[in-house]
KEDREN-825567 format. One line per 8 residues: number of its first residue (from 1); their letters; for each residue x, y, z of N, C-alpha, C, O. Coordinates in pm, 1 decimal. Example, Ala and Ser with C-alpha at 12.3 -4.5 7.8 and 13.67 -1.06 7.14 Angstrom:
// KEDREN-825567
1) AS) 1319.0 -569.0 780.0 1230.0 -450.0 780.0 1320.0 -330.0 780.0 1423.6 -331.9 846.5 | 1285.0 -225.0 708.0 1367.0 -106.0 714.0 1290.0 3.0 787.0 1340.9 113.8 803.9
//
This chain:
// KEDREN-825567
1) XXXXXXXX) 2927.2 3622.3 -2230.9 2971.1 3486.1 -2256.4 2873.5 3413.9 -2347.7 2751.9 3428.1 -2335.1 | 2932.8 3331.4 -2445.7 2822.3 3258.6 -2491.0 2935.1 3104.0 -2500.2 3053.7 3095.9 -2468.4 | 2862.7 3020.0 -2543.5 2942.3 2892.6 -2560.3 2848.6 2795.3 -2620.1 2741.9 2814.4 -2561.8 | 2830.3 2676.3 -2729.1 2752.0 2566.0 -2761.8 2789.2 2434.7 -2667.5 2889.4 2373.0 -2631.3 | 2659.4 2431.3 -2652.2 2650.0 2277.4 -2600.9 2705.6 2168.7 -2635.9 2696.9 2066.0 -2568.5 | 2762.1 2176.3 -2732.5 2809.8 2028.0 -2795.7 2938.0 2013.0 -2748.3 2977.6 1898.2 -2728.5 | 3030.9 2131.8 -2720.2 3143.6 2096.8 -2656.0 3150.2 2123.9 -2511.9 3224.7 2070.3 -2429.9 | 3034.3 2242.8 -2487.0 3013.1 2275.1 -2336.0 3143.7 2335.7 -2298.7 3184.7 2314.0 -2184.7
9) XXXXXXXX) 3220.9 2415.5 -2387.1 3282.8 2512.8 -2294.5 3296.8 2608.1 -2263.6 3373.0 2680.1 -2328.3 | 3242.4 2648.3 -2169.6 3225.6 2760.2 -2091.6 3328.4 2807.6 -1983.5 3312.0 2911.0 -1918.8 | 3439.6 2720.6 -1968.6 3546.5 2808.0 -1942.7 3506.9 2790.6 -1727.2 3606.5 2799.6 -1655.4 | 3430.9 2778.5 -1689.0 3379.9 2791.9 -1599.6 3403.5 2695.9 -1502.4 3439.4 2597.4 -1566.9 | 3404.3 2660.6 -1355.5 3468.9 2560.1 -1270.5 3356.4 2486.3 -1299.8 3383.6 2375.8 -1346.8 | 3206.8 2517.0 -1284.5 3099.3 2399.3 -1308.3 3001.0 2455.5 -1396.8 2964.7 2566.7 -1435.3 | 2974.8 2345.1 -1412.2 2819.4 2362.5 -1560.9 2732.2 2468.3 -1520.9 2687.1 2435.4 -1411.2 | 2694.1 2559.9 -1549.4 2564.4 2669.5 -1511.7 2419.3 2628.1 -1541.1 2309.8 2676.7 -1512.9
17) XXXXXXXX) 2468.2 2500.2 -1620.7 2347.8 2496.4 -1670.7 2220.5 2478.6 -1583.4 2115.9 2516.6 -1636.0 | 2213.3 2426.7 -1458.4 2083.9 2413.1 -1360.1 2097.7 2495.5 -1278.0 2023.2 2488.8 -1180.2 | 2186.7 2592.6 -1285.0 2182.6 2738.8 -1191.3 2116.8 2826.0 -1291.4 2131.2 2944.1 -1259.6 | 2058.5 2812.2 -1386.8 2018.9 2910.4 -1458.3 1879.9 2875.7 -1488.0 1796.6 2965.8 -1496.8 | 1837.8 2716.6 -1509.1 1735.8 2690.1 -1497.4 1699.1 2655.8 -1359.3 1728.1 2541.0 -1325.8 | 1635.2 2738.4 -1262.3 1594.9 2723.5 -1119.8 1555.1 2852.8 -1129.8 1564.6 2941.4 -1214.7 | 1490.6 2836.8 -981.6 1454.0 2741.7 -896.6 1387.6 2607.8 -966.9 1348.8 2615.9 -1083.4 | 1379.6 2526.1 -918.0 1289.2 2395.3 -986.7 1229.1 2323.2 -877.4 1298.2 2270.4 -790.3
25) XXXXXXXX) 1141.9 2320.2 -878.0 1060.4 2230.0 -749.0 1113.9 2102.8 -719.9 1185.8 2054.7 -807.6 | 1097.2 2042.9 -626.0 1136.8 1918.8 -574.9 1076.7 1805.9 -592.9 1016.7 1779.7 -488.7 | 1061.3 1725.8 -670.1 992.7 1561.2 -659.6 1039.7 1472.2 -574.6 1124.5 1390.5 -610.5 | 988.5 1476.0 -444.4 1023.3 1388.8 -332.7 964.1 1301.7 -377.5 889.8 1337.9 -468.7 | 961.3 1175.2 -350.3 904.0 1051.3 -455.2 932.4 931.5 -388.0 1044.7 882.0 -378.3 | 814.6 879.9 -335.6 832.8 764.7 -254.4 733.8 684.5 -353.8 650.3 739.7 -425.4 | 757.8 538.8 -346.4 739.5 418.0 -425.9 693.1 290.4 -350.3 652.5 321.4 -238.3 | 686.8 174.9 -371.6 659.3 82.6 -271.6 662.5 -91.7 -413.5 568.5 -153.5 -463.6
33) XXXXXXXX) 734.8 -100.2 -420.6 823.9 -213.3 -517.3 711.7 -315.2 -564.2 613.0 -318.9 -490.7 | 711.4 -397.8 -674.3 665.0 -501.8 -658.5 649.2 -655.3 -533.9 564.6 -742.7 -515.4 | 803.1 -613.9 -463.8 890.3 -715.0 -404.2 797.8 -621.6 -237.2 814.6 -668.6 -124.7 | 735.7 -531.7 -254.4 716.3 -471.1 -114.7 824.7 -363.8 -83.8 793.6 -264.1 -18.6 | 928.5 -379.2 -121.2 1039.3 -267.4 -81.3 1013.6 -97.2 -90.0 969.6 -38.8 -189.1 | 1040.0 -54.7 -2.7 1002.0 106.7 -18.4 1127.1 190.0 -46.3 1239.0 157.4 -6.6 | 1097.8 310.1 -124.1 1186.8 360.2 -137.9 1156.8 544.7 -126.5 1040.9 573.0 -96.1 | 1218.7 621.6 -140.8 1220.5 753.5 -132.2 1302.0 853.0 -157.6 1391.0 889.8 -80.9
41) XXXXXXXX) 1280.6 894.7 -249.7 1407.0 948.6 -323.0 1395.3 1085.3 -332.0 1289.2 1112.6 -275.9 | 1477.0 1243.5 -395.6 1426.6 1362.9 -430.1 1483.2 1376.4 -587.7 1596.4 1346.8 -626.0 | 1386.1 1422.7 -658.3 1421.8 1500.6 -801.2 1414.3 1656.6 -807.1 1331.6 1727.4 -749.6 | 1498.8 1689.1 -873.4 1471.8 1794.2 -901.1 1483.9 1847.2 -1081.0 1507.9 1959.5 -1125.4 | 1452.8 1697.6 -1166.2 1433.2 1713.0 -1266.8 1197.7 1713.5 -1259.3 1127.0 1649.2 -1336.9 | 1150.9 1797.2 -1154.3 1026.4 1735.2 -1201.3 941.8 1893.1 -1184.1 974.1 2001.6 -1135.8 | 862.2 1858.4 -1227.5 684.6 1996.3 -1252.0 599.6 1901.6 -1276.0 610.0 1783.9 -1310.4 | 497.0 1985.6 -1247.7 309.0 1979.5 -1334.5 327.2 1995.8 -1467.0 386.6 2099.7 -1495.8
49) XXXXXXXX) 301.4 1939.7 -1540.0 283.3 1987.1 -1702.2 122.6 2022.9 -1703.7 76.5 2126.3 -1752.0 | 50.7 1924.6 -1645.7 -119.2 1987.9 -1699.1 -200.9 2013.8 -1533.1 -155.9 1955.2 -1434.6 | -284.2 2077.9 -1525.6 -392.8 2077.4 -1414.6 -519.8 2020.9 -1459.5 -611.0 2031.1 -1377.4 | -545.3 1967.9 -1562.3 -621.3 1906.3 -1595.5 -676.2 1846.1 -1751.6 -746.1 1890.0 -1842.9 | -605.7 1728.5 -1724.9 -623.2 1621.5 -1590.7 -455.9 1642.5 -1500.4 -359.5 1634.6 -1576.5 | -420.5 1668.3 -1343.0 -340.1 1693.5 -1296.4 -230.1 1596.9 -1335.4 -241.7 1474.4 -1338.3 | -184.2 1626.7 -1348.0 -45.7 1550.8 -1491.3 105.3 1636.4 -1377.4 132.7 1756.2 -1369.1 | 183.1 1499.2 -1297.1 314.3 1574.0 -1253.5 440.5 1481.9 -1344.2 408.6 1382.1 -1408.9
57) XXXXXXXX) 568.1 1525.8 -1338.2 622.8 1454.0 -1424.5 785.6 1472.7 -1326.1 827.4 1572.7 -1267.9 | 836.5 1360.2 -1336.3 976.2 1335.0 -1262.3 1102.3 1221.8 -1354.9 1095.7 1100.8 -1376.8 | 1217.1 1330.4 -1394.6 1285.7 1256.5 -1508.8 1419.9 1183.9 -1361.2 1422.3 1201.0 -1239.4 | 1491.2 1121.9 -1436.0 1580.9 996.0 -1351.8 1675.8 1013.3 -1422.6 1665.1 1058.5 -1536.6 | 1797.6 977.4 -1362.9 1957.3 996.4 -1441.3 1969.7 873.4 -1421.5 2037.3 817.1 -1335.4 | 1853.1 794.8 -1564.1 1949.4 649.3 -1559.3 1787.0 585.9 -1486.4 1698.6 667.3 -1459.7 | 1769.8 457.5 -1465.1 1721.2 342.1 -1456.7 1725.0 324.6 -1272.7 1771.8 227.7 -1212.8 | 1668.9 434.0 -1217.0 1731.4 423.1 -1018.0 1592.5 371.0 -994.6 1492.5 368.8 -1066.5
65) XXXXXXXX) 1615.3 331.9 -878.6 1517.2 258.9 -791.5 1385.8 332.2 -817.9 1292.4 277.8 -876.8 | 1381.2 479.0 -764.4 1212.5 528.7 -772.8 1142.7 498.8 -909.4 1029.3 452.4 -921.1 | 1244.3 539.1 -1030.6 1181.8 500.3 -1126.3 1160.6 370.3 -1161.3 1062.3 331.2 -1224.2 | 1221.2 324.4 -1135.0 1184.5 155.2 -1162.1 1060.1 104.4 -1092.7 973.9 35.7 -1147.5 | 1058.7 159.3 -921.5 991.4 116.9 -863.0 830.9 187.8 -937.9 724.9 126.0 -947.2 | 852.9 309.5 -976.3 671.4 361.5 -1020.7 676.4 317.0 -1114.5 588.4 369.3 -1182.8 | 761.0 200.4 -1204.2 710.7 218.6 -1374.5 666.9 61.1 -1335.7 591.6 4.1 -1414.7 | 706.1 -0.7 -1232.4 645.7 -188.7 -1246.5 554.5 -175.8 -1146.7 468.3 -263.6 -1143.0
73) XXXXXXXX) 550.4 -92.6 -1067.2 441.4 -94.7 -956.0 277.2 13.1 -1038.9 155.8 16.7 -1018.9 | 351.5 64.4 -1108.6 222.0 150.3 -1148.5 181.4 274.6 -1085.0 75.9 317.3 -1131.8 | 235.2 350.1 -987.8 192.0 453.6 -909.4 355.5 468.9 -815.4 447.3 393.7 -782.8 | 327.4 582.7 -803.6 437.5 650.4 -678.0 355.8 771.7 -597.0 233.7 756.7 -600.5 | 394.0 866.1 -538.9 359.9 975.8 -454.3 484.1 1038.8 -471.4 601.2 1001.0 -476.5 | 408.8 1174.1 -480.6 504.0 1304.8 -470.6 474.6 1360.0 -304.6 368.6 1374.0 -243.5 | 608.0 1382.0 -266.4 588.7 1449.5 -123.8 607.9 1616.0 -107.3 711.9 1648.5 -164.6 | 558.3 1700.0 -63.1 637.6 1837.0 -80.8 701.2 1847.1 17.6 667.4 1823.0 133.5
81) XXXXXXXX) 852.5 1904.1 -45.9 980.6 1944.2 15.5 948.4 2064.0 72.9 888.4 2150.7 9.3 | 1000.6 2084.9 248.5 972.1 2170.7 297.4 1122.3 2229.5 382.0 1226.3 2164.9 395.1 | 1101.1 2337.0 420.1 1212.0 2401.9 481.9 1207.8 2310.8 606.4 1287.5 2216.9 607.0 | 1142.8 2323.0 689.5 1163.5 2218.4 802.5 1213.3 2052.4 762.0 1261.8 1989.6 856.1 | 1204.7 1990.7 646.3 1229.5 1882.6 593.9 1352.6 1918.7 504.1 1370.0 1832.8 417.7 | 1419.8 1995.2 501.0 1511.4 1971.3 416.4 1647.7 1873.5 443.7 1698.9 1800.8 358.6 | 1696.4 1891.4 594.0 1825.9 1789.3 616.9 1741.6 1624.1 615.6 1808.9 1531.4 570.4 | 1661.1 1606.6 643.3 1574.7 1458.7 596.0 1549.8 1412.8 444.1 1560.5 1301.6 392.4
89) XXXXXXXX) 1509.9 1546.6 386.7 1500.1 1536.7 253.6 1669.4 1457.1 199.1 1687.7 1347.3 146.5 | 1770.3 1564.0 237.8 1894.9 1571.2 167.3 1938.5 1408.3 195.2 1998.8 1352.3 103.6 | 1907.7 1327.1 326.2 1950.5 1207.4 385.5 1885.6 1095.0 290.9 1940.1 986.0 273.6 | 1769.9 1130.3 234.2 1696.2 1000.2 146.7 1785.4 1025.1 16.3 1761.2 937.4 -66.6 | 1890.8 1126.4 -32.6 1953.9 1126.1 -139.9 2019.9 1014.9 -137.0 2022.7 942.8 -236.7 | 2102.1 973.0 9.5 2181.8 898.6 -14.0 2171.8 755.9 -111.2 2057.7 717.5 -137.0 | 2288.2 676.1 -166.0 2281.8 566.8 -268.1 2269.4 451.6 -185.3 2371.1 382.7 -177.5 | 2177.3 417.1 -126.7 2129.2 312.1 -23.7 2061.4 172.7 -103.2 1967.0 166.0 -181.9
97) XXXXXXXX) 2149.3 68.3 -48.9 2098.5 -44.9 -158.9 1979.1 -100.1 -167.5 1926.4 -139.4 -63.5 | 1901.9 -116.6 -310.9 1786.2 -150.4 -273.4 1723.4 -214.1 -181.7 1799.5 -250.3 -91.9 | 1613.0 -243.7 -166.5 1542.2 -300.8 -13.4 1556.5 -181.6 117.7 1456.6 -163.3 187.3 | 1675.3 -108.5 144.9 1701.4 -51.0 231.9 1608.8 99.0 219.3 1627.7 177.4 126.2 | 1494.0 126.4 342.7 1413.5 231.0 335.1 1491.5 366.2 365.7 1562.8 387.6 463.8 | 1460.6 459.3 252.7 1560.9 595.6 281.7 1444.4 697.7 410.8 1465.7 816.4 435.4 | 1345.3 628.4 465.7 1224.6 670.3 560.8 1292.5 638.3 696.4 1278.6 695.3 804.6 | 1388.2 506.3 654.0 1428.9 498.6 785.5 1563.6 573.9 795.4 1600.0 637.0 894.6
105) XXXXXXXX) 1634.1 559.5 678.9 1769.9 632.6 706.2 1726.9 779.2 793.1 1775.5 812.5 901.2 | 1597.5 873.9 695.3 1612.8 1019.4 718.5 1554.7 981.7 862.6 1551.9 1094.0 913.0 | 1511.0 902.4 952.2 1403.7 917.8 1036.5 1282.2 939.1 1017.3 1232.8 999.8 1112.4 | 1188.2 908.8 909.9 1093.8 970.9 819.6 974.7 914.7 868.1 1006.5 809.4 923.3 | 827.6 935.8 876.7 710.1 826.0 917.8 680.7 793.5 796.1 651.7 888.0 722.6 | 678.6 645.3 732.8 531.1 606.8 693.5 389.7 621.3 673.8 310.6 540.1 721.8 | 355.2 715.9 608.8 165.3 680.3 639.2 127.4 640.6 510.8 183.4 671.3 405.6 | 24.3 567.4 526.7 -55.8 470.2 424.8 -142.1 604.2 356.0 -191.6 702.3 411.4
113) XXXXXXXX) -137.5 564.8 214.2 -184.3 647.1 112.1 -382.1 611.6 109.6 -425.3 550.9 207.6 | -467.7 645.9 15.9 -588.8 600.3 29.6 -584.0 531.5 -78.8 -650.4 427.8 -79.2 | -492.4 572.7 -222.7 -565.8 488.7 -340.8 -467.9 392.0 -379.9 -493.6 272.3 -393.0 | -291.6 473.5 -409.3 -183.6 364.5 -367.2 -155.5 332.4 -317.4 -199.9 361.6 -206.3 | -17.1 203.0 -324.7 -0.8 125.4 -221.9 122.3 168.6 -166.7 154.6 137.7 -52.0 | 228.2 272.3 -277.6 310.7 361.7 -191.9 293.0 380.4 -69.2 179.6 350.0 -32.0 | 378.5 428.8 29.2 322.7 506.1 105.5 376.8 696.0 44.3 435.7 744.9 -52.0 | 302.2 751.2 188.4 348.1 919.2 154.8 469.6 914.2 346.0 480.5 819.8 424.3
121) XXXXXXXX) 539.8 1067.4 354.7 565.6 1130.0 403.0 488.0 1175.7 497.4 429.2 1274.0 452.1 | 444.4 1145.9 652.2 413.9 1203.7 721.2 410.2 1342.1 789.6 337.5 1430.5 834.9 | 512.4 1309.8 771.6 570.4 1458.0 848.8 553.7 1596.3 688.6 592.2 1713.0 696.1 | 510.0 1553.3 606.0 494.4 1612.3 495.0 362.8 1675.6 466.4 262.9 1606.5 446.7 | 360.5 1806.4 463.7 220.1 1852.5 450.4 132.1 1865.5 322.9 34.1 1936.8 301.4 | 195.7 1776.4 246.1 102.7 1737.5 135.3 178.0 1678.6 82.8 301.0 1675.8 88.8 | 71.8 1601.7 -0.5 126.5 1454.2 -101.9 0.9 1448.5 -204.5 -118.4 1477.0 -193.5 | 92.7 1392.0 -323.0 15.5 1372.0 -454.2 37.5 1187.2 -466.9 132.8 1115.1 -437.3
129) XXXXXXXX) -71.2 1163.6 -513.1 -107.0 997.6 -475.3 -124.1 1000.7 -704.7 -203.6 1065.5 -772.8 | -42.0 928.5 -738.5 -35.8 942.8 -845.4 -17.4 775.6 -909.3 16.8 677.7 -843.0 | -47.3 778.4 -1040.0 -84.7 661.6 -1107.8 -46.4 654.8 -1241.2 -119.1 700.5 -1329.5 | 77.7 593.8 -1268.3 164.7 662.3 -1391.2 104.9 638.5 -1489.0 57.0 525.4 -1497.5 | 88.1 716.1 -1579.4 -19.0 718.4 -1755.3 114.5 684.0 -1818.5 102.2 573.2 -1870.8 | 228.3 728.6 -1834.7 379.7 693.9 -1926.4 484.9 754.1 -1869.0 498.1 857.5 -1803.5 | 597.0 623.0 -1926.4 778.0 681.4 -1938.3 808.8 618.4 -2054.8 757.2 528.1 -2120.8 | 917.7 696.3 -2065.7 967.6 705.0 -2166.0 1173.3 768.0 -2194.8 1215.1 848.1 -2111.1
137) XXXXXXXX) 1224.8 744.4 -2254.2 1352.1 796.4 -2276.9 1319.2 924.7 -2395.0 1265.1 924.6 -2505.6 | 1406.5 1072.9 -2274.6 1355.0 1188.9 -2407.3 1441.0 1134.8 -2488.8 1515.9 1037.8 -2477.8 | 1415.9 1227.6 -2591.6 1470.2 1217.2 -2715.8 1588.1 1334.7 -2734.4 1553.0 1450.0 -2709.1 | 1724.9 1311.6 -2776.9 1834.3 1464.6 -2815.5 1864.8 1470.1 -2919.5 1858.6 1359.0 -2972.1 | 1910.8 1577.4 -3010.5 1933.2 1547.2 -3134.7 2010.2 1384.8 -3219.1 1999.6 1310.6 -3316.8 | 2090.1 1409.3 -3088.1 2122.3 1273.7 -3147.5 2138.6 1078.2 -3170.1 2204.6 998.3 -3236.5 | 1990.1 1079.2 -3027.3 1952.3 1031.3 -3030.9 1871.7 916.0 -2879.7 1847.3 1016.2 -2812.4 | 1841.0 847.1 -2826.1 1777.0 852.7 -2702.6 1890.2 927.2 -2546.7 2004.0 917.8 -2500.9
145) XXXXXXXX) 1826.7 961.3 -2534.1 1854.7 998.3 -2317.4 1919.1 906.9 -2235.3 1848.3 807.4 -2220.3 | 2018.1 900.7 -2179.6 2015.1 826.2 -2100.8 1883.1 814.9 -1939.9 1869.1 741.3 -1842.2 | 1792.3 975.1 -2016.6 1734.2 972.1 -1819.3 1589.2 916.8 -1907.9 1549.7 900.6 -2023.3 | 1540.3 900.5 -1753.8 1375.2 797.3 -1800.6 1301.6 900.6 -1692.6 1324.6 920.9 -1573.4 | 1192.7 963.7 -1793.7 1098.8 1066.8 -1765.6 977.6 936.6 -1710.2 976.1 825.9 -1764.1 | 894.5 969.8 -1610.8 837.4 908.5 -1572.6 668.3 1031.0 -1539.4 668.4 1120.5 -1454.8 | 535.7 993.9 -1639.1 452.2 1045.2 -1572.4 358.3 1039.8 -1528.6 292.0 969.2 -1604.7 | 274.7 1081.7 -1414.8 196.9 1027.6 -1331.5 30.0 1137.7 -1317.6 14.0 1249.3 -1268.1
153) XXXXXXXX) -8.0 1101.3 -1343.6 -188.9 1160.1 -1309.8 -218.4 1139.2 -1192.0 -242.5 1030.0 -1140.5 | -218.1 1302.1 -1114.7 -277.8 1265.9 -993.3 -414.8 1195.4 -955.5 -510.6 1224.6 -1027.0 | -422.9 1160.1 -914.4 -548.5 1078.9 -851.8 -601.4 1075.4 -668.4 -700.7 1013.8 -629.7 | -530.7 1136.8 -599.1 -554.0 1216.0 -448.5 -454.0 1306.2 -462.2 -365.6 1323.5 -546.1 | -500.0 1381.5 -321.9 -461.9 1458.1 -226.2 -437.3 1485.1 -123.1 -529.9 1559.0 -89.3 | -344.7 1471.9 -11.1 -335.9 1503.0 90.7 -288.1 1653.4 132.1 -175.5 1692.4 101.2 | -335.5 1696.0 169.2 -281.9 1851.7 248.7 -359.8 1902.2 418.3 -475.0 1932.0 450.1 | -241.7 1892.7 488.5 -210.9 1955.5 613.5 -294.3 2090.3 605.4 -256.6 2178.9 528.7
161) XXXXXXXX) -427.0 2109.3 697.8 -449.0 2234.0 721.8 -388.5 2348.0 774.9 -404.6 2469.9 768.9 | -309.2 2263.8 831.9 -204.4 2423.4 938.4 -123.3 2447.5 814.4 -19.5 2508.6 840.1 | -139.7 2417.3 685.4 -59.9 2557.7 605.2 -162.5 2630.2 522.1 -143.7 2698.9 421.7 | -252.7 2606.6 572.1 -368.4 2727.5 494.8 -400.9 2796.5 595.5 -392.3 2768.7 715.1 | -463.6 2947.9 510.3 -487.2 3034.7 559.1 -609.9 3167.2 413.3 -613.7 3199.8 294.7 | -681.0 3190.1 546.1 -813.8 3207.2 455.7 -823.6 3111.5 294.6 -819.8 3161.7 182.3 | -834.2 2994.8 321.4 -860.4 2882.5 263.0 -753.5 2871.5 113.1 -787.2 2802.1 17.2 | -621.1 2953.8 115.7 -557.0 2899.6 45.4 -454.2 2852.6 121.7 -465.6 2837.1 243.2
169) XXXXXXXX) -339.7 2825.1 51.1 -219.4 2728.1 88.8 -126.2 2874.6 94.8 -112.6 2940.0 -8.5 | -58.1 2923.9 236.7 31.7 3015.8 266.4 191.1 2972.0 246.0 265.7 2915.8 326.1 | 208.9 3003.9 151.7 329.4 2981.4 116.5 483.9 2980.9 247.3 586.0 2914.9 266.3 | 407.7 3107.2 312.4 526.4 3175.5 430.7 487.2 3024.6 503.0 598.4 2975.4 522.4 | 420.9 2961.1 535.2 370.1 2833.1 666.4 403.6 2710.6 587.7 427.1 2607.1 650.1 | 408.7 2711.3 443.7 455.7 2568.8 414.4 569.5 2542.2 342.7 600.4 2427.7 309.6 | 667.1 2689.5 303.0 762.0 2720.0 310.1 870.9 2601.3 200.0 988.4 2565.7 209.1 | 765.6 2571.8 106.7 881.7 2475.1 6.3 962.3 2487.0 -23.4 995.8 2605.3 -29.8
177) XXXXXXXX) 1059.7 2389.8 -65.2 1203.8 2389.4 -74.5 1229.5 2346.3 -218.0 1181.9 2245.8 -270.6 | 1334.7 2461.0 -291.5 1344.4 2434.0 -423.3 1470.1 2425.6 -481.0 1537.9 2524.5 -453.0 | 1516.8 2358.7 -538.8 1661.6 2312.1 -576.2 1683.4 2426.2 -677.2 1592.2 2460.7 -752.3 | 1835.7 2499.9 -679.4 1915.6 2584.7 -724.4 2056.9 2527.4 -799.2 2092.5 2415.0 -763.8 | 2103.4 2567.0 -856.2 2228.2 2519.5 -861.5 2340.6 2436.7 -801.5 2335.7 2476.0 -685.0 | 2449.8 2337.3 -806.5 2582.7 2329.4 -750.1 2464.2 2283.1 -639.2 2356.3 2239.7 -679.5 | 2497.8 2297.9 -481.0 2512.4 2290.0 -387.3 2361.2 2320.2 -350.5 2309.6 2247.0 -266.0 | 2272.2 2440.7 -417.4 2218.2 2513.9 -328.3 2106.5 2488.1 -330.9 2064.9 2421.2 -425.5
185) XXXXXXXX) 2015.0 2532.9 -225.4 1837.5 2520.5 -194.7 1740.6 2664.2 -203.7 1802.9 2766.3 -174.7 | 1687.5 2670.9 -217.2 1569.7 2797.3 -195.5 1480.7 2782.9 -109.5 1442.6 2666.4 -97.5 | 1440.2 2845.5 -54.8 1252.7 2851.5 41.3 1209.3 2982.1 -6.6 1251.7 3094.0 22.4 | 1110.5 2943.4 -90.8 962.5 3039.4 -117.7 898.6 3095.5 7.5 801.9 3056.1 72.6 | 1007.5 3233.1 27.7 971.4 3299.0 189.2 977.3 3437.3 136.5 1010.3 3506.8 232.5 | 963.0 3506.4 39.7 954.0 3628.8 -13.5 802.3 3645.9 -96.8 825.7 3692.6 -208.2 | 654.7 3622.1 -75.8 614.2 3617.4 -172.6 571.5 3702.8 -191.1 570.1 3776.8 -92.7 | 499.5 3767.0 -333.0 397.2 3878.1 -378.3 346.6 3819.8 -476.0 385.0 3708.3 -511.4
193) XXXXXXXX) 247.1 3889.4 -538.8 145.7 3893.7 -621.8 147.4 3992.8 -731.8 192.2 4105.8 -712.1 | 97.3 3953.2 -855.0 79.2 4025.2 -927.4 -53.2 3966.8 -1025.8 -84.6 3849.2 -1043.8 | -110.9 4077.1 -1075.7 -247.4 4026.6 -1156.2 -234.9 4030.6 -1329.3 -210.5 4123.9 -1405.8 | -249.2 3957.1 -1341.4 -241.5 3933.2 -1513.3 -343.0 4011.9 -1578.3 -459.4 4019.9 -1538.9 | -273.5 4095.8 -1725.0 -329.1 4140.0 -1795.8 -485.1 4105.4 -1818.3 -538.0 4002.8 -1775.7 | -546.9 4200.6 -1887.6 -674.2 4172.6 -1924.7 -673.5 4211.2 -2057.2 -605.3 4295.9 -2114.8 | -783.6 4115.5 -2108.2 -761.9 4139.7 -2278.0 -887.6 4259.7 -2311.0 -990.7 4254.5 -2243.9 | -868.1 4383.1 -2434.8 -916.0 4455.3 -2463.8 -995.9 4448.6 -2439.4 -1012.2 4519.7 -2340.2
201) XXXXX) -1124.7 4375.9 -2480.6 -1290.7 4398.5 -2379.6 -1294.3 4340.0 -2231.8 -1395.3 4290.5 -2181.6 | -1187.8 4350.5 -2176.9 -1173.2 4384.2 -2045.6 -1216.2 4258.9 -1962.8 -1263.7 4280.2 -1851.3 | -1205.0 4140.8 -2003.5 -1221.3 4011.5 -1956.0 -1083.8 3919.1 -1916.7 -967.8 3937.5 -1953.6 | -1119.6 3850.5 -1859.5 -952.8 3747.5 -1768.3 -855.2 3709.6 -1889.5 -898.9 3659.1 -1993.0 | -769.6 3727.4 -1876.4 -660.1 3609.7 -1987.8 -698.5 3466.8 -1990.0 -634.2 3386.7 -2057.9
//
């Protein structure tokens, strides 16, 4: 099959297009308003672009609350999506009118961050405490996005010891949850390893 984008037909009941790009990590993304209002939302338009300086990035379909809320407040938190959190996760999707906390819809705790004024995810075994450097509308050939990329420099850390093990982070114990196509979810519960090439005089890549 092949088909161009410009007319997008592919003949197909739904778009492939984010079943093909996945897994994609989750930007759980809680905020905390100018007005005080909290909010909590999931992306699954988001990644790390840099580790240093830790640079995460979360795009928006459109002008929604989280983004609004990190681009006038100045900071949001990333929460990690977990297999045990996923029907809570899926409940903060809902289109809940502003002011209204999606912490309380999912049943979710509150805990106070150290550097923002967000809060994070309790029940969440790690959180990125972040401090937006820029957004912006991408750019398409033909001309701005309707989505607003939003990005943030970490600046803390929170992480839950009960998912490490001999002092890294065990994937099988913290078991993240990663958006797939249509309908579907993943958990990073298969893992292995592999070691990267070495260059001719026999030193790291």
């Amino acid at each position: 099959m092949f088909w161009t984008t410009d007319t997008n037909d592919h003949g197909l009941p739904h778009d492939p297009f984010k079943a093909i790009v996945s897994p994609r990590p989750i930007g759980w993304i809680s905020t905390r308003a100018a007005d005080g209002s909290v909010n909590l939302a999931p992306y699954s338009f988001f990644n790390a672009i840099s580790d240093n300086p830790k640079l995460v990035m979360f795009s928006s379909a459109g002008m929604k609350d989280a983004a609004s809320a990190a681009i006038e407040a100045g900071e949001f938190v990333c929460n990690l999506a977990t297999k045990d959190l996923a029907r809570a996760l899926n409940k903060t999707s809902a289109p809940a009118p502003r002011g209204v906390s999606e912490f309380q819809i999912a049943g979710l705790t509150e805990a106070e961050c150290r550097i923002v004024k967000a809060p994070r995810v309790a029940e969440s075994p790690a959180a990125l405490e972040c401090v937006v450097t820029d957004h912006f509308h991408p750019k398409s050939r033909t001309g701005r996005s309707g989505n607003v990329a939003v990005i943030g420099e970490v600046v803390g850390i929170h992480l839950d010891e009960r998912v490490l093990k001999d002092g890294m982070i065990d994937m099988a114990l913290a078991a993240p949850l990663s958006r797939l196509g249509y309908l579907d979810y993943a958990v990073a519960d298969d893992v292995f390893q592999m070691h990267r090439p070495r260059k001719p005089d026999g030193s790291d890549v």
